[in-house]
C-alpha positions as CSV (number, residue, x, y, z in Angstrom):
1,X,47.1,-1.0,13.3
2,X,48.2,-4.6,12.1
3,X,46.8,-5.9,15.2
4,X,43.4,-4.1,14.3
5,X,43.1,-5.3,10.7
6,X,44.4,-8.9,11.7
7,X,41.4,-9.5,14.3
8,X,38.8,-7.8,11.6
9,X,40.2,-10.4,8.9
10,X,39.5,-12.8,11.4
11,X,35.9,-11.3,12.8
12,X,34.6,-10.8,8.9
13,X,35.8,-14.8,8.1
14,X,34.3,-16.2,11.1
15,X,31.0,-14.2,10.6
16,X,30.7,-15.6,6.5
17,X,31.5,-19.4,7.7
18,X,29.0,-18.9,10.3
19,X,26.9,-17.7,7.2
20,X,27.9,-21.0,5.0
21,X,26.9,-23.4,7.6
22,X,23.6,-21.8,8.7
23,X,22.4,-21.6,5.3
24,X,20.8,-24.9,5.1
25,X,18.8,-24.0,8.2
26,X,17.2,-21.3,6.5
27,X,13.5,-22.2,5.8
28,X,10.4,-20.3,3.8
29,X,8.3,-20.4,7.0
30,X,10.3,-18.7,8.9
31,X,12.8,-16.7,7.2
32,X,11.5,-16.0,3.7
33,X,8.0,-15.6,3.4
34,X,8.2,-12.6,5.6
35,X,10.4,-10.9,3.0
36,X,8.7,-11.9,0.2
37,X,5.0,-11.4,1.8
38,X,5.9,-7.6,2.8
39,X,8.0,-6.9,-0.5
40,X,6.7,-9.1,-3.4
41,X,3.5,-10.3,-2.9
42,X,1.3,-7.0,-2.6
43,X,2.1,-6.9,-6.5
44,X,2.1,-10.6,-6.9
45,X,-1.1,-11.3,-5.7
46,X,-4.8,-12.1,-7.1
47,X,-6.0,-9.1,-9.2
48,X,-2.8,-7.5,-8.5
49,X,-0.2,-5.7,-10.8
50,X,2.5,-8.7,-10.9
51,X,2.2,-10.8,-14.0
52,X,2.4,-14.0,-11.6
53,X,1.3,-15.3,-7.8
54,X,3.9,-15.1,-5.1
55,X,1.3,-15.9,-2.4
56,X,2.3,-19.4,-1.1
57,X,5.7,-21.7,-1.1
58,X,4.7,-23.4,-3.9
59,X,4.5,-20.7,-6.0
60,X,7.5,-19.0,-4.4
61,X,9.7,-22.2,-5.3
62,X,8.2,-22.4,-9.0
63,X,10.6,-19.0,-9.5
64,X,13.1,-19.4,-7.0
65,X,16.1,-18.7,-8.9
66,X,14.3,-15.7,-10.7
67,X,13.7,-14.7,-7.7
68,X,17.2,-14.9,-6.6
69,X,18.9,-13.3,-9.7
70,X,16.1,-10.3,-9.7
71,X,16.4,-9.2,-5.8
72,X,20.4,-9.9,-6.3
73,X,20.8,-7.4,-9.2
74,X,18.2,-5.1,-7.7
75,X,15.6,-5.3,-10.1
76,X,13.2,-6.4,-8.0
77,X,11.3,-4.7,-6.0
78,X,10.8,-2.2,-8.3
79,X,11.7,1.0,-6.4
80,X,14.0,2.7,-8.3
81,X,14.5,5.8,-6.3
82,X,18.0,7.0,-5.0
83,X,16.5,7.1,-0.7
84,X,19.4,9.1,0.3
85,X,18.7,12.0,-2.3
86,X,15.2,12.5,-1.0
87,X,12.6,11.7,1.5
88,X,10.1,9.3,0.2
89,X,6.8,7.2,1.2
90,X,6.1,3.7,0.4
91,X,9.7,2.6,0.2
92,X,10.1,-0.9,-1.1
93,X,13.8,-1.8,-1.1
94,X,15.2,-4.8,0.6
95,X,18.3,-4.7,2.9
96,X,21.9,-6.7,2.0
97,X,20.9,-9.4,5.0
98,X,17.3,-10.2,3.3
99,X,18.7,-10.1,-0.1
100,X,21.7,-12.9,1.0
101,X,18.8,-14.9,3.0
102,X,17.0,-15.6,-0.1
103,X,20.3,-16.5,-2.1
104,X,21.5,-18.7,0.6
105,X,17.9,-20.1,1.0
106,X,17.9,-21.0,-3.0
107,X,21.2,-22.4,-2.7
108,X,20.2,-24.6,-0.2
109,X,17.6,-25.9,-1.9
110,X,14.4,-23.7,-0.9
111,X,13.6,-26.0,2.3
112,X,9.7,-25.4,3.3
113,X,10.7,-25.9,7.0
114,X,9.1,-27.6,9.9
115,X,6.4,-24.8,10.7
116,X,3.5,-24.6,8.7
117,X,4.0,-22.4,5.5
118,X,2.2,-19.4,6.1
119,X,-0.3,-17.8,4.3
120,X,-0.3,-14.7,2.5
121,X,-3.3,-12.1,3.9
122,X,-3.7,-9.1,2.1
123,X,-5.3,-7.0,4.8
124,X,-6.6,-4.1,3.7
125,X,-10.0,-3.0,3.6
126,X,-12.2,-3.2,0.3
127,X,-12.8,0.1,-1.1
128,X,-15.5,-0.3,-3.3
129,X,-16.2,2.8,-5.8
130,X,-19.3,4.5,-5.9
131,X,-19.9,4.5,-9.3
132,X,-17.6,2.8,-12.4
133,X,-17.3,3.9,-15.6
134,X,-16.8,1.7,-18.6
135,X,-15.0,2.8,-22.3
136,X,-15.9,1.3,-25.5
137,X,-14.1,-2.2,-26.1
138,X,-11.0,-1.5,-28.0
139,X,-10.3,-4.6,-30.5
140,X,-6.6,-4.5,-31.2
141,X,-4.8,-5.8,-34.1
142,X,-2.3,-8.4,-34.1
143,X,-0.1,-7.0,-36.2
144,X,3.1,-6.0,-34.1
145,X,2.2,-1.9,-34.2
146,X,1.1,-0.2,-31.3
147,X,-1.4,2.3,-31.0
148,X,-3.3,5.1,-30.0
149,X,-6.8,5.7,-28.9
150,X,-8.8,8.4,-28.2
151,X,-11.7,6.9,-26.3
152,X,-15.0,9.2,-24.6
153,X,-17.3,7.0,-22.4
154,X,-20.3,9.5,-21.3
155,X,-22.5,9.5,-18.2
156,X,-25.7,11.2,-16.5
157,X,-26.1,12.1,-12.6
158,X,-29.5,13.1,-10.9
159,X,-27.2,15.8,-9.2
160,X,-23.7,17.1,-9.8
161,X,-21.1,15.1,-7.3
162,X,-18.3,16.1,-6.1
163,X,-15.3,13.1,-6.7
164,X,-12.6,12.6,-4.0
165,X,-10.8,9.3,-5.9
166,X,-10.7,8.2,-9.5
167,X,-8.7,5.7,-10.7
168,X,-8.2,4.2,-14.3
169,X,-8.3,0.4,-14.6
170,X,-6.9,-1.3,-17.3
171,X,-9.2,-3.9,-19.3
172,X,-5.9,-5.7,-20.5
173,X,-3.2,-4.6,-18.3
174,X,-0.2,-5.9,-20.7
175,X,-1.3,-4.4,-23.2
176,X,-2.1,-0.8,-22.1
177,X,1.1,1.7,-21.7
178,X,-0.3,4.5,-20.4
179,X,-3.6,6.4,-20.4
180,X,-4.1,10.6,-19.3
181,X,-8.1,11.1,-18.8
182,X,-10.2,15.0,-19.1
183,X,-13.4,15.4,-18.5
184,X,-16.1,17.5,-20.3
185,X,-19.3,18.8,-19.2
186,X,-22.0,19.6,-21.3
187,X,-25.7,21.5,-21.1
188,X,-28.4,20.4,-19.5
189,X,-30.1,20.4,-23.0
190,X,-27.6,18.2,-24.7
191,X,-27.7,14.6,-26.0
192,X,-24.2,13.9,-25.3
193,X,-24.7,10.2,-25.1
194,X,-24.2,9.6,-29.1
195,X,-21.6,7.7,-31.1
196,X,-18.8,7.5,-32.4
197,X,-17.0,6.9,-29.1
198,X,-12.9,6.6,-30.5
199,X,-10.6,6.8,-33.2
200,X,-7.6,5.8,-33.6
201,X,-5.0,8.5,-33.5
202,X,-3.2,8.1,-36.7
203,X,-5.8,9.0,-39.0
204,X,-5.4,12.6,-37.8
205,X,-4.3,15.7,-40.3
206,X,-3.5,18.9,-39.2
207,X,-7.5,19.9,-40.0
208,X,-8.7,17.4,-37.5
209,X,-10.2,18.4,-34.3
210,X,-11.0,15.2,-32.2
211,X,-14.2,17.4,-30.1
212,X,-15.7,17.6,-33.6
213,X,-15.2,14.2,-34.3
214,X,-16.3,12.9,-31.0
215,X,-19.7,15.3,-30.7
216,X,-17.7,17.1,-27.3
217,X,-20.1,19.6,-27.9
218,X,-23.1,21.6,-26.7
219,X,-26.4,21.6,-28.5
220,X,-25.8,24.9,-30.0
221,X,-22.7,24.5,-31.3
222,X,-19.9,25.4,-28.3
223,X,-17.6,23.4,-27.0
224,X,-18.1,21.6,-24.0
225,X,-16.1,22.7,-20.8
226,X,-12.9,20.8,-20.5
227,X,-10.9,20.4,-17.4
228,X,-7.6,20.8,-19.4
229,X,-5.9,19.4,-16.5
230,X,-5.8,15.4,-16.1
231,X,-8.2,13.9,-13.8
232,X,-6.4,11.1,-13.6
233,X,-3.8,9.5,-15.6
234,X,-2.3,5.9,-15.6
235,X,1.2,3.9,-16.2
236,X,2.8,0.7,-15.6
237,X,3.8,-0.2,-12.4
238,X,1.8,2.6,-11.8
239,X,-0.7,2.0,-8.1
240,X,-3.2,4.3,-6.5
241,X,-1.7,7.9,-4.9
242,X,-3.7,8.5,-1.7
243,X,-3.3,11.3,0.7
244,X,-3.8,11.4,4.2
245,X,-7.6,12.2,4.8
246,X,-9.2,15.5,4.5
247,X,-6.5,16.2,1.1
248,X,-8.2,15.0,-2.0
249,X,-7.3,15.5,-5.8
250,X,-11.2,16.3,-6.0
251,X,-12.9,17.9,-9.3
252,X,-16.8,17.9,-9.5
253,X,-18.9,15.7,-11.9
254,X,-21.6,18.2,-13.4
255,X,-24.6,16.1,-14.2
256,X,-24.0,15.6,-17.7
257,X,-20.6,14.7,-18.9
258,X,-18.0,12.6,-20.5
259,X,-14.2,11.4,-19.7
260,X,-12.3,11.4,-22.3
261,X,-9.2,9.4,-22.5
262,X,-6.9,10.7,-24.7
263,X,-4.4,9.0,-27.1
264,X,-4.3,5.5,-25.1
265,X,-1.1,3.4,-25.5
266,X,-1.6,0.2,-26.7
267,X,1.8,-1.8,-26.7
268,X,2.0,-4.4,-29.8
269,X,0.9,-7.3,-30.1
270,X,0.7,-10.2,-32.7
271,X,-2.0,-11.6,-31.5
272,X,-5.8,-9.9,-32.0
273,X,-6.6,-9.1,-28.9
274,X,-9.2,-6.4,-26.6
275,X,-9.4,-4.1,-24.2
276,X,-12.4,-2.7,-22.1
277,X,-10.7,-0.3,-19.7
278,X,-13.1,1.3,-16.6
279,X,-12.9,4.3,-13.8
280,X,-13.4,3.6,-10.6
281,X,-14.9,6.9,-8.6
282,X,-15.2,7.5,-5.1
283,X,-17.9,10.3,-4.2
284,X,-16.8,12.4,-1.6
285,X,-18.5,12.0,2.3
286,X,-17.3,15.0,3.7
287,X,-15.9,18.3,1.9
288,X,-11.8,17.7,1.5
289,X,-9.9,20.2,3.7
290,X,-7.1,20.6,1.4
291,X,-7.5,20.4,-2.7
292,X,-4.6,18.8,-4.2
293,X,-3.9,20.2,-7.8
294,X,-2.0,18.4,-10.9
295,X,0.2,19.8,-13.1
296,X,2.3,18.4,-16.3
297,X,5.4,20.0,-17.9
298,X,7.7,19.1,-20.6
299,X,6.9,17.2,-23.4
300,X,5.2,17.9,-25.9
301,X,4.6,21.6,-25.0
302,X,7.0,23.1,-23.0
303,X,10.5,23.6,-24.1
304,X,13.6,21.2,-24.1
305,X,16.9,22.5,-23.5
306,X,19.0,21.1,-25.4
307,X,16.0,20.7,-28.3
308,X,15.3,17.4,-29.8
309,X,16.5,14.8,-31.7
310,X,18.8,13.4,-29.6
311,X,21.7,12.7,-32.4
312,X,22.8,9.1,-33.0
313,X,25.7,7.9,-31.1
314,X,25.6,10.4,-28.8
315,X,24.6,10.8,-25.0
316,X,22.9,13.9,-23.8
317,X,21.3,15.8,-20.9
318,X,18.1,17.1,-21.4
319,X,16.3,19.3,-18.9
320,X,12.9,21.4,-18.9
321,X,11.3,23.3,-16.0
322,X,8.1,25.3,-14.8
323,X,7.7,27.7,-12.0
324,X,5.0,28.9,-9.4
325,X,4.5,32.1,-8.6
326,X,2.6,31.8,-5.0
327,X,4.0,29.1,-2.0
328,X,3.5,25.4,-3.0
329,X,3.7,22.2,-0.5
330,X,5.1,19.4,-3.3
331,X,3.3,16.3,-2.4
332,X,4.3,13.8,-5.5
333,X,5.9,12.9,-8.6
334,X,6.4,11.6,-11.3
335,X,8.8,11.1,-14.4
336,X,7.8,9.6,-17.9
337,X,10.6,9.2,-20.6
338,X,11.0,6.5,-23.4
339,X,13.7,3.5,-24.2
340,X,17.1,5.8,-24.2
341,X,16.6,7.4,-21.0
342,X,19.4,6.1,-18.6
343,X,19.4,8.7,-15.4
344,X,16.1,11.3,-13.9
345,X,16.7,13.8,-11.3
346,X,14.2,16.8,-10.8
347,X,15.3,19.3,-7.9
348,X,13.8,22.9,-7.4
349,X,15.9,25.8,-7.4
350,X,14.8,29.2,-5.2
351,X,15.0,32.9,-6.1
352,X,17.7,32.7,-3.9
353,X,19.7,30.0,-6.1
354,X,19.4,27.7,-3.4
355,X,18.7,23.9,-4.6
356,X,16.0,21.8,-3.6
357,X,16.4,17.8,-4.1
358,X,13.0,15.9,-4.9
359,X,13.8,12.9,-6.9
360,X,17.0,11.4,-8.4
361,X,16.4,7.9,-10.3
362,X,19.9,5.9,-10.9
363,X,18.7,3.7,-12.9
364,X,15.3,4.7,-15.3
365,X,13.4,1.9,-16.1
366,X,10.5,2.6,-18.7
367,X,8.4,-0.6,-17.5
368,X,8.0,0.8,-14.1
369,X,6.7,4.2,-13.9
370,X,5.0,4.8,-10.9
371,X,4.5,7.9,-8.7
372,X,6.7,9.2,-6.3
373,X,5.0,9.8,-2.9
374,X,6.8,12.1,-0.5
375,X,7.6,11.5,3.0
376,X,6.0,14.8,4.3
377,X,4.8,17.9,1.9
378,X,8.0,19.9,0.6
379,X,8.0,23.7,0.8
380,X,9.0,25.5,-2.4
381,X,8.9,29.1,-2.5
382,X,7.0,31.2,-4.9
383,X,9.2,31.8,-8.2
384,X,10.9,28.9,-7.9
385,X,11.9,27.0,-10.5
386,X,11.4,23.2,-10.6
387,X,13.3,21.5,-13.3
388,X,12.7,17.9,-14.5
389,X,16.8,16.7,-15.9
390,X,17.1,13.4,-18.4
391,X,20.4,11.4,-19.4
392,X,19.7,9.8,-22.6
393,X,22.1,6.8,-24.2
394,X,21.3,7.1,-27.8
395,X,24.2,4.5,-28.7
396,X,24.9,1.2,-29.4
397,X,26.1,0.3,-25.9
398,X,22.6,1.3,-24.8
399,X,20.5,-2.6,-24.4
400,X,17.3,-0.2,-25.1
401,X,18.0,1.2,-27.6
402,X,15.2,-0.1,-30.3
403,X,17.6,1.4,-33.3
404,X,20.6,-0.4,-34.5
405,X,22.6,1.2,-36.1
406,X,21.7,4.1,-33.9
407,X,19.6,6.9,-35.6
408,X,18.7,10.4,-34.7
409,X,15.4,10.5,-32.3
410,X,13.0,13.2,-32.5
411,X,10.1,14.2,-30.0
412,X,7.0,12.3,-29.8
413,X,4.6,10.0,-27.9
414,X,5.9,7.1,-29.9
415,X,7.4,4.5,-27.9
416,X,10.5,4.4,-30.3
417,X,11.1,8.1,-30.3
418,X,12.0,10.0,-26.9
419,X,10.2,12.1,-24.6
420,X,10.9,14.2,-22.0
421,X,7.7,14.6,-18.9
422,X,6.8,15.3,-15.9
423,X,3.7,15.4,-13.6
424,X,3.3,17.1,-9.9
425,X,0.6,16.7,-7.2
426,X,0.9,20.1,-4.7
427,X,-1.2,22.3,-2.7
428,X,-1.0,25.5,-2.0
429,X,1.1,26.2,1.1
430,X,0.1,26.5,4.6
431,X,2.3,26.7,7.6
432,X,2.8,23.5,9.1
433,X,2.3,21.5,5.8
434,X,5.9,20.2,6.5
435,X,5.1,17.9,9.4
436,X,2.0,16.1,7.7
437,X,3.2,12.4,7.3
438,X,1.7,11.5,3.8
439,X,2.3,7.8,4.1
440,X,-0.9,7.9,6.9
441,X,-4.0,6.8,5.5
């Protein structure tokens, strides 16, 4: 035994000096710019979701000890997921040996190398939409309030189309929180291309009816068909969910419609500012195989056990929960809580009280709320229950916490009060869904 531990003292301090005098020999061209190129730089790149370029070595260098301190507390990449709870797509996580390279390599003074740096390529073939939509231009106060928008932008087809992607694009991506978008159809006979095209949420009363206000209505008087489900809704952090082909999230564009984003999230801002936000639509070539529905639960219409507020000084568990009557193949997720939220888990439980992990977040970070793409479809049972669990820090030790002293927080979409929400993509079961890789494009 003492023979055992005295030659693995000996193996461990032999391996870290060999660490200490190689450091200086580690060089962007060939050591770092693969890491940061695969893990960084498809956010950090032109037009993408990272506030700054991380494309070249003299960019990387500019941030090199941010860099450093972010990768070695595990802020960044952003992937907050617990991999050993679940199976998931798209993993972005570096390991311990890339996460020392880069300290070691800032250390030692970020040498380029010898090689030539190399350049950053983001390969990936140019998707252009069929069609984009633009929403009014929203001019935003600098007064330090944020805000909420409820915003209809209205179009006309020769034809009905049937859509196979949509995405929502941001016009002023720091500024807009999130964004859930319906869409309405309307008669054949109806001007539906007419102002107003938003208001601003807070002048509702309990009177108000927002497809009055916005003319989402038919010529004789009945409301336009709604979706009522979201055709697509956005976040930050938040990219595009694709499925393998042949499964599509498709809905159908009548000829005359409108999408109607409702109650944007504007952050604050003290400075005037303006957004013009778009969709991007992708017409469908061939008929989609397999339809992929959404569904939401939990705030602000389903029930939380315990109910809100949360009380001040306290911690608490929150948990909500829907269920299926028919087979489901679980495709993706996605959590949405507020500042005090510390821990997510959602798991499903059968009829036969057996529990199902999906998703199981250590560390909730309301900046970064991106969907959770699973490695291959996940069965769950008719009359299951999925529940959606939240630990919340409403105390003083809580960073977050945007109340100090501590108060009691209620339920609502305000950024300073909580929430509680979840959204799923499934489809309806078929046997075999379980060996479909949903990371193939």
């Amino acid at each position: 035994m003492f023979k055992t531990t005295f030659w693995k003292s000996i193996f461990l301090l032999f391996f870290q000096t060999i660490k200490i005098f190689s450091a200086d020999k580690i060089t962007f061209s060939e050591h770092i710019s693969p890491i940061i190129y695969k893990h960084c730089a498809i956010c950090h790149k032109k037009n993408g979701i990272g506030p700054f370029l991380l494309t070249s070595y003299e960019s990387v260098i500019k941030r090199g000890n941010s860099i450093k301190l972010a990768t070695g507390i595990g802020y960044m990449p952003p992937f907050y997921a617990d991999t050993k709870y679940s199976h998931l797509s798209d993993v972005n996580q570096l390991t311990e040996n890339e996460i020392l390279l880069i300290k070691n390599w800032v250390d030692s003074g970020m040498p380029r190398g010898k090689n030539p740096s190399p350049i950053f390529e983001y390969k990936l073939k140019v998707d252009k939409p069929d069609l984009v939509i633009n929403f009014s231009q929203m001019n935003l106060k600098g007064d330090s309030k944020e805000r909420f928008f409820n915003i209809k932008a209205t179009y006309e087809l020769p034809k009905e189309k049937l859509v196979c992607k949509c995405e929502f694009e941001p016009g002023n991506p720091k500024l807009v929180h999130h964004a859930n978008v319906f869409l309405y159809t309307f008669t054949q006979n109806t001007k539906h291309n007419v102002p107003p095209y938003f208001i601003e949420s807070d002048i509702f009363d309990s009177n108000f009816k927002i497809e009055d206000y916005l003319k989402l209505k038919n010529a004789d008087g009945t409301p336009a068909i709604s979706s009522h489900a979201t055709i697509v809704d956005f976040f930050p952090g938040m990219g595009s969910t694709s499925y393998p082909k042949g499964i599509n999230k498709s809905f159908t564009m009548a000829a005359k419609g409108a999408f109607f984003a409702n109650s944007v999230h504007y952050g604050a801002t003290s400075k005037n500012q303006v957004d013009k936000s778009s969709l991007k639509i992708w017409f469908c070539k061939d008929k989609p195989k397999r339809k992929v529905f959404g569904h939401a639960f939990g705030s602000p219409t389903h029930k939380i056990t315990p109910s809100f507020p949360i009380l001040a000084n306290k911690t608490a568990t929150l948990s909500t929960w829907v269920d299926f009557k028919k087979d489901i193949s679980l495709l993706s997720i996605q959590p949405h809580a507020h500042l005090l939220a510390t821990k997510i888990k959602m798991y499903a439980v059968t009829p036969q009280n057996i529990m199902i992990p999906i998703l199981k977040l250590n560390n909730w970070n309301f900046l970064w709320q991106r969907v959770y793409k699973l490695k291959n479809p996940l069965f769950i049972p008719a009359f299951s229950k999925i529940y959606l669990e939240g630990e919340f820090d409403n105390t003083s030790k809580n960073p977050l916490n945007p109340n100090f002293p501590p108060k009691n927080v209620k339920e609502s979409i305000l950024t300073n009060d909580e929430m509680l929400q979840g959204w799923i993509d499934f489809m309806g079961y078929e046997k075999g869904d379980e060996k479909i890789d949903l990371e193939q494009k």
